[in-house]
C-alpha positions, 0 to 999 in steps of 0.5 A: 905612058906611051902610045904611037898613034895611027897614021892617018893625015886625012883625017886628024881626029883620029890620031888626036882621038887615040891620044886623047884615049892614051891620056885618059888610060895614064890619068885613070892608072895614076894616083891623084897628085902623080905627075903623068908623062905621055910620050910617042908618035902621036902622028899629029903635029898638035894632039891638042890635050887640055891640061898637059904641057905644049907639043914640041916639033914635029909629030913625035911628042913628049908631053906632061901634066903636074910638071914643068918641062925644063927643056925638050930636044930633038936629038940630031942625025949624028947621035941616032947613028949605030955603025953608021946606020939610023936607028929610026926615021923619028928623031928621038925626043928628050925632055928635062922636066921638073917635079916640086917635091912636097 
């Protein structure tokens, strides 16, 4: 799932409440052993999620639930630049994660 939550630093509850939101949306749509994946501008540098991996920096996030995250990474300026322009103001986030098969 993903979700680009509001942008209101004064009051972080409600960043924190749409992501909550978010999380619950994936949880209801996923089956009972699915490994879920919430990833977005959470605009909160902690969304605070019980049960779901550890945010990385900033207030972009790649978070999962029924998974190791292996690895996550901003990509650097360079590798965001197009023709010699950025393609956004956020860093991409990219993680490895790993899922057990059965």
């Amino acid at each position: 799932a993903n979700l680009h939550a509001s942008n209101d630093h004064a009051h972080l509850d409600v960043p924190r409440a749409e992501a909550a939101r978010a999380a619950l949306f994936a949880e209801g749509a996923a089956a009972w052993a699915d490994v879920i994946v919430l990833a977005g501008d959470f605009n909160v540098s902690d969304p605070q999620l019980r049960g779901y991996s550890p945010p990385g920096e900033g207030i972009d996030h790649v978070l999962v639930r029924g998974a190791a995250v292996e690895r996550i990474a901003a990509w650097p300026r360079d590798r965001r630049l197009h023709n010699g322009v950025v393609l956004s103001d956020h860093p991409v986030v990219e993680a490895r994660i790993e899922t057990v098969t059965p």
